[in-house]
N, C-alpha and C positions, 0 to 999 in steps of 0.2 A: 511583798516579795523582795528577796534579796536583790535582783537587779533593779529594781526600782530608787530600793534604799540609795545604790551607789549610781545612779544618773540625778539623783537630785543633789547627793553631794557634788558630784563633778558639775554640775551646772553654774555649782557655783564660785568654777572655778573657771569658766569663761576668759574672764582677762587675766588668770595667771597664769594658765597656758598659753597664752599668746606672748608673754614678758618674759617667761623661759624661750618660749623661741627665738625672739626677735634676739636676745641675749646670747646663746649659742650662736645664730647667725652670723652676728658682729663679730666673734670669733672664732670663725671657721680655720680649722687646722688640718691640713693636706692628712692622708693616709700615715699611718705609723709614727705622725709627729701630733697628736690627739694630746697633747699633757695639758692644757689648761680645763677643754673639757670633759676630758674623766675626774679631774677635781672638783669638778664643778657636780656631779651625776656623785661622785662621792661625798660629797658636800651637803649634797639633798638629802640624803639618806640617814645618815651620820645624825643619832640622838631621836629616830623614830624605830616604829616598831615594828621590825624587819626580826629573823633568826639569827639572820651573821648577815656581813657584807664585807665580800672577798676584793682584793684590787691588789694586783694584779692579777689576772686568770688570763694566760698566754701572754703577748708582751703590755699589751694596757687594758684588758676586757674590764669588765665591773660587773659582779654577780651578786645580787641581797635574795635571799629568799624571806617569803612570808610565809610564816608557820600559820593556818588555819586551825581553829577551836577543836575542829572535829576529826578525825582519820579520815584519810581518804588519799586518792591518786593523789599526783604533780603534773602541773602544766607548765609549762614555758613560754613566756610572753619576750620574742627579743625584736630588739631596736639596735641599726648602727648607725654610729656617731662621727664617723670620720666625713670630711669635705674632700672635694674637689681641684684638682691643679688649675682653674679657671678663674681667671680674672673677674671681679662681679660687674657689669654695667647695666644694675636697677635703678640706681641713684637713690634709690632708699635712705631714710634716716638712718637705719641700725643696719647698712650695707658691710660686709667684712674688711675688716680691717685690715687685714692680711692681703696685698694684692698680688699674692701667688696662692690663694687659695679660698673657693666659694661652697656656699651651700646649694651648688647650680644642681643637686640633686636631693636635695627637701629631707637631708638624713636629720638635721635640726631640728624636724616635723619630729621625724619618728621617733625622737631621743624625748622629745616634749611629751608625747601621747602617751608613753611609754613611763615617765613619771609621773605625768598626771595619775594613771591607769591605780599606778602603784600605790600612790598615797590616797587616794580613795578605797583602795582594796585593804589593805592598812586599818582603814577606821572601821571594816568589819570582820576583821579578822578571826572574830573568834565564831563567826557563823559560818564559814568556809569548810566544808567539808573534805578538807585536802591541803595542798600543798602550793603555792606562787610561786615561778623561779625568773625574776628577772634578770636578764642579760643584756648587756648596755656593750654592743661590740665595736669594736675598733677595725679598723683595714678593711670594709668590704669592696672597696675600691680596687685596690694592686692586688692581683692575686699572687700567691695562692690564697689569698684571704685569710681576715683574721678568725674565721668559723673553726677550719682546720685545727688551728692553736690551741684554739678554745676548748674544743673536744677534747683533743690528746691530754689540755690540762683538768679532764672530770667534768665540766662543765652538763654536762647530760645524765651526771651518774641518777640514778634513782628516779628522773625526768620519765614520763610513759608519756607525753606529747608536747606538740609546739605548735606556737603560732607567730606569725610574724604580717608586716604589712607593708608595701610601700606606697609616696603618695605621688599621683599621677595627674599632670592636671592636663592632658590632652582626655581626662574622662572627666564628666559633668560631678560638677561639687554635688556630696549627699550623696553619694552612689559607693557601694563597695562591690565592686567586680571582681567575681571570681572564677574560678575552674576546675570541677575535677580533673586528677591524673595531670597529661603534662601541660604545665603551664608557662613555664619560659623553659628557653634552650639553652643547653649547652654552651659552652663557649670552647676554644681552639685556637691560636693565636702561632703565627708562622714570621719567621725573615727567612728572604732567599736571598744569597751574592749568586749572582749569574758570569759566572766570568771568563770574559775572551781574552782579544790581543787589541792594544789602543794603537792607535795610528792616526795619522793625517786622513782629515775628509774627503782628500782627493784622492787618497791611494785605498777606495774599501776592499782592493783583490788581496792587500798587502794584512790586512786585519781580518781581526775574528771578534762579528759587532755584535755586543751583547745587548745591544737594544731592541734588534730586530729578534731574537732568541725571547727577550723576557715581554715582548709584546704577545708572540704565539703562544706564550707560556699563561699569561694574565686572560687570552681569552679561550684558551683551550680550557682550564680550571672549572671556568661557567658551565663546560658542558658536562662536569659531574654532576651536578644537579638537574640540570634541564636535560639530559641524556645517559647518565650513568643511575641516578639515583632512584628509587621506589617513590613515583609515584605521591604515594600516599605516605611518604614522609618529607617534611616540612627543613630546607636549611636554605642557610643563604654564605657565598663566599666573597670577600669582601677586600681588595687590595687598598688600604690606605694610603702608601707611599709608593712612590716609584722614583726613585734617585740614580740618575745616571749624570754625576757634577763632571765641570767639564767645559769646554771651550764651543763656542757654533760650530767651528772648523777641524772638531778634533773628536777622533771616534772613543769611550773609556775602555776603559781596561777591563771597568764591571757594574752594572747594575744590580741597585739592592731593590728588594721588594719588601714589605710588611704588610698587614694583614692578620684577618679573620674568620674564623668558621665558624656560624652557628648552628647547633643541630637538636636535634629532640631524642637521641635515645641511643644508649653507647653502641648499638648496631649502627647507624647514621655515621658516626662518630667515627668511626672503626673503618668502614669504606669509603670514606670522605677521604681519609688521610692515608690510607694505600691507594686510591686513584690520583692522588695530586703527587706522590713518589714517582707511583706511574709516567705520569705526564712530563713531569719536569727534566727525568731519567731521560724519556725519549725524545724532547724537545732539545733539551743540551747536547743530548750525543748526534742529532740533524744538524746544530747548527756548529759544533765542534767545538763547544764550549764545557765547560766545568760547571760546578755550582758547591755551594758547601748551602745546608740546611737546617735551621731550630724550627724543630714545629711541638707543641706543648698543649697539653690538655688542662685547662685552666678551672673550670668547673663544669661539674654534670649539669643536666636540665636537672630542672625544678617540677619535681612531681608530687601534685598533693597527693595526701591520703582521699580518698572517697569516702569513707564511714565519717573522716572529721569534718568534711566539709558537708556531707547531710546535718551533721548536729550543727553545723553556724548556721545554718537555712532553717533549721529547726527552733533553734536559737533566739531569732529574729521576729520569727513569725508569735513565738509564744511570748516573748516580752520587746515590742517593735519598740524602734528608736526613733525619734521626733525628727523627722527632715532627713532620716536613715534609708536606704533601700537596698538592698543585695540584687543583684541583677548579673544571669550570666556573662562575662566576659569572653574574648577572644584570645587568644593564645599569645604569649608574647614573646616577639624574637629575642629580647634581650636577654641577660644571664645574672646569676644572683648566685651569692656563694650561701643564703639558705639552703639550698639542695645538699650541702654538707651535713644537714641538721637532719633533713628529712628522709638520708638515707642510713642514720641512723633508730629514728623514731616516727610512729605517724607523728602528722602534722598539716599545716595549712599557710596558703602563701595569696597575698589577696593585696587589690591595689585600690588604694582611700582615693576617691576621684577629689579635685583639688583646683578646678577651674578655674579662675577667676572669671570677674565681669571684664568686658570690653579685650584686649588681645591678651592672647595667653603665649606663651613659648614653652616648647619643650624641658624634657629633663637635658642636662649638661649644656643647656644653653647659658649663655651671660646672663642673661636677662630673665631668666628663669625668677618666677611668681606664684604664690599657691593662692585660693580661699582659708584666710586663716580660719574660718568658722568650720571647718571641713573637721578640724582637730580633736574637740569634743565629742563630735561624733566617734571618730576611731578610736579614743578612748573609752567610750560607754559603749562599743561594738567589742574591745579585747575584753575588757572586762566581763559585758555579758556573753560571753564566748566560752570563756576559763570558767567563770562561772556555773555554766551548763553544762561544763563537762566535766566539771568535779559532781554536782550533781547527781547527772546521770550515772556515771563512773559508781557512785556511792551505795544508789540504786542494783546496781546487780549482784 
């Protein structure tokens, strides 16, 4: 069988995908400033047997498509490549170089899996019953993201699905955890200036104190969710900052707020951010203060297709993968500018668990660590994924 053929090629490719990672690692490049490793993703490619390979598509994406032997659909396999503004402290050998910017969220994984994927699909290319479209993205970090771009520059034309994957290591290595429907939320992102009159500490009848305003304000907010919102819809609101700079003995003039909304479905989305107008409207005008506001909808949730993700369960089960498992996952609060893809095309969005032994830490932590052995597998997981569903695809 075809997926067969290409988990023994990728097998034996073990430690080369781990030397492209550890290699991207070393030089992890903040959002929008990606130039060494999109040369490197173009580099790869560059004298194999790909259809074309486009560079630039949006401000740095990288697109090669693999022409298959036979007719049939196109799937889309993407990975992004951009790092982190976070300083690395793994102490790693091949730790980044760059100390304003880490691979503290494993996009160096997905760019690896994601070649791997490709140059094994490559060496069967003419049994392919369709079309490969890989997309090597840049920016999914600072929204608006670089998905956006990518669309607007064709990036999907002629595409009838996608897949993508990220890696997680708060879920156990060998596990791919997925979800129909929604699977991560929304994102929404806000600053508020709350602003009074500054004065002397002693004099508060003489002032208009926007601390005590943007305190009612930061816990009034909580109760859209815990009292305005449905139940049986999933958000959370998030103040990061609270800045009121400023002397012990001296009231400011204004506090800033920032922050985050995450939500599951643009209804959510839609009365989350007319009850915090609400609030804030009524909060300033009690305590006789002003406000000016940026509130911005940064990306929609991430909702799989259900028909693609019965065929990866299907997938799976008809050609298993050695130390592989699919297993339903939990819903997850964070946000992903894939949902750009997926509300264009079905598609699928699935998190490669990525544990390590002994302590693990989160994504965007410093210290952030994967199981590199996890990697192979999600490469012989998209492959046999794409693979099934050109297949199938071909079949009706």
């Amino acid at each position: 069988m075809l997926q067969e053929k290409v988990y023994e090629i990728l097998d034996g490719k073990a430690e080369e995908i781990v030397q492209i990672r550890r290699h991207l690692h070393s030089i992890a490049e903040p959002s929008m400033h990606e130039v060494e490793t999109a040369k490197y993703i173009r580099e790869f490619y560059q004298g194999k047997d790909v259809e074309w390979l486009h560079y630039p598509v949006g401000e740095n994406g990288v697109v090669a498509k693999i022409q298959g032997g036979k007719p049939g659909k196109t799937i889309a396999i993407r990975a992004d490549f951009d790092a982190v503004g976070i300083k690395e402290e793994t102490g790693l050998p091949y730790a980044s170089k760059n100390p304003n910017a880490s691979h503290a969220c494993g996009h160096d994984v997905h760019t690896a899996v994601a070649l791997e994927t490709a140059d094994a699909l490559m060496q069967v290319r003419q049994e392919l019953p369709g079309n490969i479209i890989m997309i090597h993205q840049y920016n999914e970090e600072i929204p608006p993201g670089g998905a956006r771009e990518m669309i607007a520059d064709g990036v999907l034309d002629g595409v009838d699905a996608i897949i993508g994957m990220h890696v997680w290591p708060a879920y156990e290595s060998g596990t791919i955890q997925y979800r129909p429907n929604i699977t991560m939320t929304g994102r929404s992102r806000f600053k508020v200036e709350i602003i009074g009159v500054g004065g002397h500490g002693s004099q508060p009848d003489k002032c208009i104190d926007p601390i005590i305003a943007a305190c009612h304000f930061m816990t009034a907010i909580q109760t859209i969710v815990s009292r305005r919102l449905d139940p049986t819809d999933s958000a959370v609101i998030s103040v990061g900052r609270f800045d009121g700079p400023g002397m012990f003995n001296v009231i400011p003039s204004k506090v800033t707020l920032e922050g985050d909304v995450r939500n599951c479905s643009p209804r959510a989305s839609a009365f989350i951010h007319q009850e915090f107008v609400k609030i804030l409207k009524g909060i300033t005008e009690a305590f006789g203060c002003t406000y000016t506001l940026y509130y911005h909808d940064d990306y929609p949730a991430v909702i799989n297709n259900e028909g693609i993700v019965n065929l990866a369960v299907e997938a799976m089960k008809e050609h298993p993968i050695e130390g592989l498992k699919m297993v339903p996952g939990p819903m997850n609060m964070a946000s992903e500018d894939f949902a750009m893809y997926l509300q264009q095309i079905p598609g699928m969005f699935v998190f490669l668990g990525a544990r390590p032994q002994g302590e693990w830490y989160p994504n965007h932590n410093p210290k952030f660590v994967v199981d590199e052995s996890c990697m192979i597998k999600g490469a012989k997981f998209f492959a046999n994924v794409a693979i099934h569903y050109l297949q199938t695809q071909q079949e009706k």
